[in-house]
N, C-alpha and C positions, 0 to 999 in steps of 0.2 A: 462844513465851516459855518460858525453863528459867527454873526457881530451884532454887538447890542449900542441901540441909540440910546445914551443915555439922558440924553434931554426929555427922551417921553417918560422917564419915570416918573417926574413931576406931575404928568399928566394921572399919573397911577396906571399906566398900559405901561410895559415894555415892547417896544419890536425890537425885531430879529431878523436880521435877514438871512434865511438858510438857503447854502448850496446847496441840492440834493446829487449827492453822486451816485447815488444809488440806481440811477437811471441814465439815461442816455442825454439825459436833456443838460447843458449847461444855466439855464436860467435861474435864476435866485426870483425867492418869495417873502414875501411881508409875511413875517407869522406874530402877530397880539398876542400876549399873554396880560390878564388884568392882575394887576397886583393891590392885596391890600393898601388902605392908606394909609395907615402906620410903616409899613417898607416904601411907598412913593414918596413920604416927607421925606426918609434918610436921603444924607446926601453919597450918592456911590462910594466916591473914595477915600472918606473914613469910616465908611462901615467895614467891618472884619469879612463878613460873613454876609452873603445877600442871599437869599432863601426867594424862590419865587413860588407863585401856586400854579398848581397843572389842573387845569378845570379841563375835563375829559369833555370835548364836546360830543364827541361820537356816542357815549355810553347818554349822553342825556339825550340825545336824538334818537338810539334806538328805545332810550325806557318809553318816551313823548310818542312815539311810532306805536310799540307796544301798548301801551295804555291806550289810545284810539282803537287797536285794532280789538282788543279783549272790551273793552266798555268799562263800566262801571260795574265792578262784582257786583256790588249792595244792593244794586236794583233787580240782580237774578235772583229768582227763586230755588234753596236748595232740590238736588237730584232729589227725586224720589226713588229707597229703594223700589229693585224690578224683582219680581219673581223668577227666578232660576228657569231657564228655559230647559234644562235638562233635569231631568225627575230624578229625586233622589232616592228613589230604585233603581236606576238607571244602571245596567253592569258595562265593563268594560266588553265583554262576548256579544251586548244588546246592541253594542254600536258599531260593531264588525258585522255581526250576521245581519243587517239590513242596510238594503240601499234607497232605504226613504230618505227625503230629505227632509229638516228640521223645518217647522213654520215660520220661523225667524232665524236670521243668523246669531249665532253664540258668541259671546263676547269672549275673547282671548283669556281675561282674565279667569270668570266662569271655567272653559275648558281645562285650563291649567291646572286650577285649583280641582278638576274633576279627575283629573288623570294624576297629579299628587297623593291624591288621597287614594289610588287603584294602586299606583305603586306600592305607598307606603302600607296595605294592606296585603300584599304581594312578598314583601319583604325585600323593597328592592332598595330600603333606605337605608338596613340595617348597616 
């Protein structure tokens, strides 16, 4: 259940007070919503139609989170590519018949792309 104070439109806020039934709790909450000034001058009850805006706080508080946590791309320097840590002689029987392990670990994307191309050599794409 909403109820809207319509005094604070003038203010250009709306509140609300919402029941939330959704839980267990009976308490009601003040909820703001800012409204344009052009919709806070109308006056409610001859306007037709009252249109509010839904400013998502959650979605700018995770991009604002985000953005702190990532930095400032521009000041990172692009990857460099890396050389292939598996040799492209490399066979698919060379990496079965031994159990050496690699001097670095291989990047998922690398393997994949190594063992796509043994397939599709294999003929296992046809």
């Amino acid at each position: 259940m909403m109820e809207v104070d319509a005094s604070s439109q003038a203010n250009g806020i709306i509140t609300m007070e919402v029941n939330n039934r959704s839980t267990r709790s009976t308490e009601k909450r003040s909820l703001e919503i800012p409204v344009p000034r052009n919709e806070a001058k109308k006056n409610p009850e001859t306007s037709e139609s009252s249109t509010t805006v839904f400013i998502n706080h959650g979605a700018i508080a995770w991009n604002e989170g985000r953005r702190r946590w990532v930095g400032d791309q521009s000041q990172k320097p692009g990857r460099m590519p890396k050389d292939p840590i598996i040799s492209w002689s490399t066979t698919y029987e060379d990496l079965l018949s031994t159990s050496n392990k690699f001097s670095e670990p291989i990047p998922l994307s690398e393997m994949v792309d190594f063992l796509v191309d043994i397939w599709d050599s294999e003929g296992l794409f046809d």
